[in-house]
VMD Tcl script that builds the backbone (N, CA, C; Angstrom):
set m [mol new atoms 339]
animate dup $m
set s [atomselect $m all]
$s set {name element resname resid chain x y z} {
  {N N UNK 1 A 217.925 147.654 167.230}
  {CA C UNK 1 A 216.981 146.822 167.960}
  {C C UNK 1 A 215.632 147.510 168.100}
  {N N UNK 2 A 215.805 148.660 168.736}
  {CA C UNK 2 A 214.401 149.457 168.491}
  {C C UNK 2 A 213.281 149.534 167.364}
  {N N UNK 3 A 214.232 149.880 166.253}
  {CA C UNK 3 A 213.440 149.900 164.424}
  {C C UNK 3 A 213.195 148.932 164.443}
  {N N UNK 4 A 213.649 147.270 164.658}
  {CA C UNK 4 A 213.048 145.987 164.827}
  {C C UNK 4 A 211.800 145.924 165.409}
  {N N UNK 5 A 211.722 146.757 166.685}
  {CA C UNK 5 A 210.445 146.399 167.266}
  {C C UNK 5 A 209.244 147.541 166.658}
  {N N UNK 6 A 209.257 149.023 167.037}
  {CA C UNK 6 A 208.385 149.684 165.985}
  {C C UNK 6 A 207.998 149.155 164.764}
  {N N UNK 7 A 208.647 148.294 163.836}
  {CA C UNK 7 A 208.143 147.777 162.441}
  {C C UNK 7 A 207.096 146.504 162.838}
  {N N UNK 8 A 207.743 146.192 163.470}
  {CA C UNK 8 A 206.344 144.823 163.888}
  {C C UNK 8 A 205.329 145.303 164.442}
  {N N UNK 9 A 205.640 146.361 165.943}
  {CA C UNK 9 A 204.285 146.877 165.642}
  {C C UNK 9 A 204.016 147.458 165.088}
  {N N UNK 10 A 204.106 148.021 163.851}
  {CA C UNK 10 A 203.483 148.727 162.882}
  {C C UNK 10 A 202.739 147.497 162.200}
  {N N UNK 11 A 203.632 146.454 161.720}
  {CA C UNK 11 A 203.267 145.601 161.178}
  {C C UNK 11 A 202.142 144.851 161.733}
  {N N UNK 12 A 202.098 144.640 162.985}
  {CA C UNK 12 A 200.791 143.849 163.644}
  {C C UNK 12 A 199.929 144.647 163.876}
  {N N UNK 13 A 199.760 146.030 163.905}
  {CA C UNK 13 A 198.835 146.841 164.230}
  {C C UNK 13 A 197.927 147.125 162.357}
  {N N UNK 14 A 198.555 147.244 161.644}
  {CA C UNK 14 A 198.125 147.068 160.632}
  {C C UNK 14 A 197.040 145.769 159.965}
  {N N UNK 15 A 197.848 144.680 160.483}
  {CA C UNK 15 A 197.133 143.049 159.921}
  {C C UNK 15 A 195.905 143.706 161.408}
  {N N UNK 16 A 195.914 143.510 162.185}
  {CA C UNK 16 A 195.040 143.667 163.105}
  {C C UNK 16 A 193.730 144.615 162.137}
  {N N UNK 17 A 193.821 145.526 161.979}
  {CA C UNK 17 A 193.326 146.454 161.897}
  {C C UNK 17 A 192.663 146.048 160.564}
  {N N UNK 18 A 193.152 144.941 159.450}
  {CA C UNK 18 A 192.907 144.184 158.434}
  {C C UNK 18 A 192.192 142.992 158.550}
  {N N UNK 19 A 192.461 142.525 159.447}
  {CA C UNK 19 A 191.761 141.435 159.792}
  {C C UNK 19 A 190.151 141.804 161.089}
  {N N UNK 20 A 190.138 142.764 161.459}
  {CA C UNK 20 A 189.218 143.084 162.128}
  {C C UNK 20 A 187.951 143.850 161.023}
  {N N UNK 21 A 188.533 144.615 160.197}
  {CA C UNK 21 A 187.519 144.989 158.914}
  {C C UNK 21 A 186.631 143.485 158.132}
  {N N UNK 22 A 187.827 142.416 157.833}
  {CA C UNK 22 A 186.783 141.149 157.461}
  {C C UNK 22 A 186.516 140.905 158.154}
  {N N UNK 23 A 186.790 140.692 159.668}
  {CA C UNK 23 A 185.656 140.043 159.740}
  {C C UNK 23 A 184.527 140.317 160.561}
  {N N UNK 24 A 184.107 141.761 160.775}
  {CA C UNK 24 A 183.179 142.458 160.800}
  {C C UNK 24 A 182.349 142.240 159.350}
  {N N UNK 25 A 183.204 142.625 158.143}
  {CA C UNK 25 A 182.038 142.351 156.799}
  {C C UNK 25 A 181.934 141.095 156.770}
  {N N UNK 26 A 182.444 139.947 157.254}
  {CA C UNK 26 A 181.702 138.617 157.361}
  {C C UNK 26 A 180.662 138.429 158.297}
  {N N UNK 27 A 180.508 139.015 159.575}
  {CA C UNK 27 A 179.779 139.154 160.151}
  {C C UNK 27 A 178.580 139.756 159.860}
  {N N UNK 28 A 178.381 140.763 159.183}
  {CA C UNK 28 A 177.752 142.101 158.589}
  {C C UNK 28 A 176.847 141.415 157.484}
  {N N UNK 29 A 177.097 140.304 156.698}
  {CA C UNK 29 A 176.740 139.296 155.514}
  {C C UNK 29 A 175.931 138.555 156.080}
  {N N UNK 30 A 176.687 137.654 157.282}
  {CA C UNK 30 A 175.362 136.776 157.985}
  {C C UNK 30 A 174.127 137.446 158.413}
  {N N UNK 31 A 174.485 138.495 158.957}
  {CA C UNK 31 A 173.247 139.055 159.331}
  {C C UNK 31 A 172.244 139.218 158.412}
  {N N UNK 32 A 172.669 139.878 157.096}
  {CA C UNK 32 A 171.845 139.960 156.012}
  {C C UNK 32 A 171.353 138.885 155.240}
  {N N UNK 33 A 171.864 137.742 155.683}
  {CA C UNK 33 A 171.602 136.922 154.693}
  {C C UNK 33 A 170.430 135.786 155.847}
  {N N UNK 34 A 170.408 136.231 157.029}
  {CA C UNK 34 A 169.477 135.240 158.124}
  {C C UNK 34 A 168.753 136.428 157.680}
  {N N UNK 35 A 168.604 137.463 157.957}
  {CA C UNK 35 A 167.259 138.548 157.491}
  {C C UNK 35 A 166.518 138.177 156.383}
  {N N UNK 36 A 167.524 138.518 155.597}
  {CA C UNK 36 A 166.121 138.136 154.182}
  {C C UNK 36 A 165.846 136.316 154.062}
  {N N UNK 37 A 166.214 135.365 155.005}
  {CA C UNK 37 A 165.902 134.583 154.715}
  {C C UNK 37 A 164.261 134.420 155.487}
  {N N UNK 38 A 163.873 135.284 156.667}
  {CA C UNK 38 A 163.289 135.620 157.390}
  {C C UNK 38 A 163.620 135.561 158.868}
  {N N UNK 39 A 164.683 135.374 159.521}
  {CA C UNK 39 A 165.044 135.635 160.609}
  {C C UNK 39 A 164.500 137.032 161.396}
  {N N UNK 40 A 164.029 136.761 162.691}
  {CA C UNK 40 A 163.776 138.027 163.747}
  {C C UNK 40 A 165.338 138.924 163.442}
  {N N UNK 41 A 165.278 140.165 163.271}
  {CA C UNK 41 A 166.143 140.785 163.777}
  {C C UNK 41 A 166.593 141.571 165.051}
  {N N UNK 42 A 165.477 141.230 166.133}
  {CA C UNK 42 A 166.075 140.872 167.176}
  {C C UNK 42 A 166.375 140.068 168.248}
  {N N UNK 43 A 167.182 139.010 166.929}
  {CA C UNK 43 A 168.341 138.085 167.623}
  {C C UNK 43 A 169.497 138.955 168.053}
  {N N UNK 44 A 169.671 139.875 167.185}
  {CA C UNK 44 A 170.998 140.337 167.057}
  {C C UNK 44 A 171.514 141.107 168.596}
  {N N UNK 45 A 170.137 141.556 168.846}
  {CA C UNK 45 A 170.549 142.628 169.668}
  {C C UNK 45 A 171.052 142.540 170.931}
  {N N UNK 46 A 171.769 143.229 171.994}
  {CA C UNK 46 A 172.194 142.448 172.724}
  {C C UNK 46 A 171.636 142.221 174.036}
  {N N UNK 47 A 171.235 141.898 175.564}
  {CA C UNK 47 A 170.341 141.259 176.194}
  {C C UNK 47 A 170.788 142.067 177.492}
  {N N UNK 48 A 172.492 142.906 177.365}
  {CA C UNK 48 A 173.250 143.074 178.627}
  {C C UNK 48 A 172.503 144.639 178.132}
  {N N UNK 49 A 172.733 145.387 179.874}
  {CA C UNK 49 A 171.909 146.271 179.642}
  {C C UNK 49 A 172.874 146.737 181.008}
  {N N UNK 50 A 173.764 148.268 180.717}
  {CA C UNK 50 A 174.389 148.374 181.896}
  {C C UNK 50 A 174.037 149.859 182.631}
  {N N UNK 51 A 172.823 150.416 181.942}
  {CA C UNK 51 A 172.412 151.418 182.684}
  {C C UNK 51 A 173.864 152.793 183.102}
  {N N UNK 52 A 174.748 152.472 182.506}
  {CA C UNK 52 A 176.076 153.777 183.260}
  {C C UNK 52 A 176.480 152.965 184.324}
  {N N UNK 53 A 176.587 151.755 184.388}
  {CA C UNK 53 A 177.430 151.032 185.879}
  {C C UNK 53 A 178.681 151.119 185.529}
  {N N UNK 54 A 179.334 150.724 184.221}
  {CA C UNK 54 A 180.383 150.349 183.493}
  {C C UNK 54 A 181.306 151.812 183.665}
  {N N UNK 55 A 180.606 152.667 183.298}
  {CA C UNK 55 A 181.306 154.180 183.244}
  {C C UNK 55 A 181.265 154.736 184.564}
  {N N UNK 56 A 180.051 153.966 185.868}
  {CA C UNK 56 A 180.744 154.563 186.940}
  {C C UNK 56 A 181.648 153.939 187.533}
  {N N UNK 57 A 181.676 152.891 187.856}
  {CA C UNK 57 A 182.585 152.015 187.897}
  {C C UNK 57 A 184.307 152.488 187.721}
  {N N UNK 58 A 184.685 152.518 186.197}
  {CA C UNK 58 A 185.360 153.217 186.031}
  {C C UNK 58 A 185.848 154.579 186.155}
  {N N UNK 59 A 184.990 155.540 186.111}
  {CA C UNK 59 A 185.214 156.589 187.052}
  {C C UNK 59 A 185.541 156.966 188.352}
  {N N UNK 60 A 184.717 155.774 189.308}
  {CA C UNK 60 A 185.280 156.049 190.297}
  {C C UNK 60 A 186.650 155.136 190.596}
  {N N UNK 61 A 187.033 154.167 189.858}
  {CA C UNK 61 A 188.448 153.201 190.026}
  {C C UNK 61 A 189.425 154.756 189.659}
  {N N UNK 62 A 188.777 155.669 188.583}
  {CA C UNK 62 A 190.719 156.253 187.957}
  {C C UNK 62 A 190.559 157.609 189.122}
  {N N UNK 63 A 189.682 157.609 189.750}
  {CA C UNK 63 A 189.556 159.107 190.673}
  {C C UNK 63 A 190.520 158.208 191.759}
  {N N UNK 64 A 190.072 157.355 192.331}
  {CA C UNK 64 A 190.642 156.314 193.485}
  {C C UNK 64 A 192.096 156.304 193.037}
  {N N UNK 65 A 192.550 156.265 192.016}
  {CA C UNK 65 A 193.762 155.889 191.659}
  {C C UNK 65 A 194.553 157.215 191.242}
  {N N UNK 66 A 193.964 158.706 191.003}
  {CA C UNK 66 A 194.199 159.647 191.227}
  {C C UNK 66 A 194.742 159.975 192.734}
  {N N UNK 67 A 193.783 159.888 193.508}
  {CA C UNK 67 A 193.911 160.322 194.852}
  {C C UNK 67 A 194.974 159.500 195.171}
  {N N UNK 68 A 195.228 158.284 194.885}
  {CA C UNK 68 A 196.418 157.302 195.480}
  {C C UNK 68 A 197.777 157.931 194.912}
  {N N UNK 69 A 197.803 158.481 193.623}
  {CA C UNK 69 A 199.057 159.286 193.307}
  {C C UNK 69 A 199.506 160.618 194.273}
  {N N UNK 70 A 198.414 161.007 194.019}
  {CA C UNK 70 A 198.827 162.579 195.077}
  {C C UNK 70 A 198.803 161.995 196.262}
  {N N UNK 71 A 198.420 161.325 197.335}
  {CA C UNK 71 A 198.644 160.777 198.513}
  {C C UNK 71 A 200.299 160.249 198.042}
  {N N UNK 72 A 200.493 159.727 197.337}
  {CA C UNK 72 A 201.748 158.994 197.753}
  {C C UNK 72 A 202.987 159.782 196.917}
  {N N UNK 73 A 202.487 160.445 196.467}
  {CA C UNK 73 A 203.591 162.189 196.641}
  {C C UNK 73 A 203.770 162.903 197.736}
  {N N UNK 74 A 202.222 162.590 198.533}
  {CA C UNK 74 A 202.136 163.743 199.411}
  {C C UNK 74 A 203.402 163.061 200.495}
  {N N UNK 75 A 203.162 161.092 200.794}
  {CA C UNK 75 A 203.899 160.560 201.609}
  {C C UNK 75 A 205.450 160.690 201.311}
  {N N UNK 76 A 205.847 160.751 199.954}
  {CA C UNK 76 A 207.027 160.557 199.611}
  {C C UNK 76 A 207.840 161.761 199.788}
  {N N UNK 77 A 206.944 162.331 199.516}
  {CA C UNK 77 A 207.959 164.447 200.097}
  {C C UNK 77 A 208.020 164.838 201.329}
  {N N UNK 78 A 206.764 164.695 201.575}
  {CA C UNK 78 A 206.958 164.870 203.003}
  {C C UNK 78 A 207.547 163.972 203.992}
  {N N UNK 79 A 207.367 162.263 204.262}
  {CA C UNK 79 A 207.987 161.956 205.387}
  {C C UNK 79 A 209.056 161.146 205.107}
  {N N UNK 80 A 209.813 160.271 205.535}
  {CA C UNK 80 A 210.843 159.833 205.480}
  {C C UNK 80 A 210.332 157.685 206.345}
  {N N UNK 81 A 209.330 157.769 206.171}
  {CA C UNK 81 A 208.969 156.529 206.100}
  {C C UNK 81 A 209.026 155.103 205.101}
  {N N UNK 82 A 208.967 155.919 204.481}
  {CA C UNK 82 A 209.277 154.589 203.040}
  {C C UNK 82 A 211.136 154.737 202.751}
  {N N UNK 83 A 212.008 153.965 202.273}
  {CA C UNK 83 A 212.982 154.168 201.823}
  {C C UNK 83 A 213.153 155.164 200.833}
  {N N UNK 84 A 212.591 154.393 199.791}
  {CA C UNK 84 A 212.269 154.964 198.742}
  {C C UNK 84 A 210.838 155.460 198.307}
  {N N UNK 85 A 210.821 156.245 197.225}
  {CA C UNK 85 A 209.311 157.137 197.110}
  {C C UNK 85 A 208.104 156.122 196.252}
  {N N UNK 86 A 209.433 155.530 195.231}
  {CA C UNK 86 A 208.288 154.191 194.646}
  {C C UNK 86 A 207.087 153.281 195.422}
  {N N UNK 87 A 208.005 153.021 196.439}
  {CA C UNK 87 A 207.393 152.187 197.292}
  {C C UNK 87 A 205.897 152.794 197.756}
  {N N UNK 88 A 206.301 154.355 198.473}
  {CA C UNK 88 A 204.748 155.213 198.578}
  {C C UNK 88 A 203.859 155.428 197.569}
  {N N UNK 89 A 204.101 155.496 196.535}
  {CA C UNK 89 A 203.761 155.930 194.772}
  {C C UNK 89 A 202.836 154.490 194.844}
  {N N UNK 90 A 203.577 153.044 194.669}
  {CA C UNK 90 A 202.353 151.972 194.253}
  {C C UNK 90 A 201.696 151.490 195.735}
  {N N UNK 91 A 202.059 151.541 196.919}
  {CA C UNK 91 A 200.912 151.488 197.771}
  {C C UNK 91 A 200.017 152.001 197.791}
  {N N UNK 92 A 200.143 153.737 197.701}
  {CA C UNK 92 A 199.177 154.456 197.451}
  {C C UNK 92 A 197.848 154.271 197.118}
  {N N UNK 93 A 198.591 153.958 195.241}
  {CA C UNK 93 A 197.915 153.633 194.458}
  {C C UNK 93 A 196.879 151.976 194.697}
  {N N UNK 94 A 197.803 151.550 194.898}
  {CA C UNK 94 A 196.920 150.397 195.238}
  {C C UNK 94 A 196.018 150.658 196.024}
  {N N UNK 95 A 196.370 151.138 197.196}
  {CA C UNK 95 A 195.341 150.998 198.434}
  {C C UNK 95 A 194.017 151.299 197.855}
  {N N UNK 96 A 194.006 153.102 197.505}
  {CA C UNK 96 A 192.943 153.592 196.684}
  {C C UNK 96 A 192.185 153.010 195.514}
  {N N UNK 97 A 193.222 152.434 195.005}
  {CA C UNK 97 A 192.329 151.818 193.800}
  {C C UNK 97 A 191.453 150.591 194.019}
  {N N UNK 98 A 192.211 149.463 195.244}
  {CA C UNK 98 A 191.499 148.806 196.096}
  {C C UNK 98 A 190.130 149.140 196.568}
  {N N UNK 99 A 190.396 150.089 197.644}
  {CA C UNK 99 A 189.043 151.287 197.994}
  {C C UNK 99 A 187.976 151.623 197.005}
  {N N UNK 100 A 188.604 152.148 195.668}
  {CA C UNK 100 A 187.988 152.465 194.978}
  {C C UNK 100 A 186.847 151.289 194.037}
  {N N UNK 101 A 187.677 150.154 193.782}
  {CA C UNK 101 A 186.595 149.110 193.352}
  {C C UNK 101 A 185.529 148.645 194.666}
  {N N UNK 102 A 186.205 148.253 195.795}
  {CA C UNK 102 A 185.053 148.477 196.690}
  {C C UNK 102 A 184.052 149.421 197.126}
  {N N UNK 103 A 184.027 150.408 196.900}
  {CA C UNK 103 A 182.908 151.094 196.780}
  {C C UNK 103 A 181.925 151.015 195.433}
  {N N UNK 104 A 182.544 150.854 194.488}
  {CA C UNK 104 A 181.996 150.285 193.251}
  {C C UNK 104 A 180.605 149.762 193.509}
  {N N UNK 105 A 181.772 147.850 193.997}
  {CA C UNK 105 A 180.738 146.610 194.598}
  {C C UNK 105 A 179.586 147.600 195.927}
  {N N UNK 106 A 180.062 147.979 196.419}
  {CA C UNK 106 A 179.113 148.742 197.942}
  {C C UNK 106 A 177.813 149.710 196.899}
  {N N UNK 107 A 178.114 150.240 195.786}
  {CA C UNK 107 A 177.089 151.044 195.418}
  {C C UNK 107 A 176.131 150.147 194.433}
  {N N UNK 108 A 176.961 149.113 194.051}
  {CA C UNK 108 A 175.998 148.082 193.169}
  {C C UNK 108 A 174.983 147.182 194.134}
  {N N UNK 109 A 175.300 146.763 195.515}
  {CA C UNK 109 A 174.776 146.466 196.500}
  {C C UNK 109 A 173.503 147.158 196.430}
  {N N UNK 110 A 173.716 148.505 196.769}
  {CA C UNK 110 A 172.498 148.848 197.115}
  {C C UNK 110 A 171.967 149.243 196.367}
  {N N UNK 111 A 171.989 149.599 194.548}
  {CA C UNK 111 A 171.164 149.856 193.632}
  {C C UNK 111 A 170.516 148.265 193.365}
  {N N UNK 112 A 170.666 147.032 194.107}
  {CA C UNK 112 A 170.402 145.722 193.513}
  {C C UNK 112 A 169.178 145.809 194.573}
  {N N UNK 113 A 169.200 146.121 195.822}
  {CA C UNK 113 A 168.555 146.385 196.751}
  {C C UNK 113 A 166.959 147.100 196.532}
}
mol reanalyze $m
mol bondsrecalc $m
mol representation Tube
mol addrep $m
């Protein structure tokens, strides 16, 4: 059952990976072919502009979600509140990672400001 599933994904990771090459060079053609017809070439370009929000953003979600692991080790060894340790492990995590996108939104606030 296993070798069943590894071969498909091998198999779909492959067509993927085949089908994403055309059609980038189909893409790659139009462009050249609106250029020399005289098209601006910058249509192409793109309009979003994220200054490092995207990468802080994410930085601070996997630190948030760091700290929520070791917090909910720290809860699970040490006290005897949760039944089980899972339970401390994804609250944790959640809570922080919660926390953590809200501060995100709180720092985009005030760079909009």
């Amino acid at each position: 059952m296993n070798g069943v599933i590894i071969v498909f994904i091998i198999f779909a990771s492959i067509t993927g990976v085949i089908l994403g090459i055309i059609y980038l060079r189909n893409k790659n053609r139009e462009r050249l072919k609106m250029i020399e017809k005289g098209a601006d070439p910058s249509v192409f370009k793109s309009e979003t502009k994220t200054d490092g929000k995207i990468s802080l953003k994410i930085g601070i979600f996997l630190i948030a979600l760091a700290i929520g692991i070791i917090t909910g080790s720290l809860i699970a060894n040490n006290t005897y509140i949760f039944a089980e340790s899972e339970v401390a492990y994804f609250s944790a995590i959640f809570l922080f990672g919660g926390l953590g996108l809200l501060g995100t939104q709180l720092i985009d606030k005030k760079k909009k400001k």
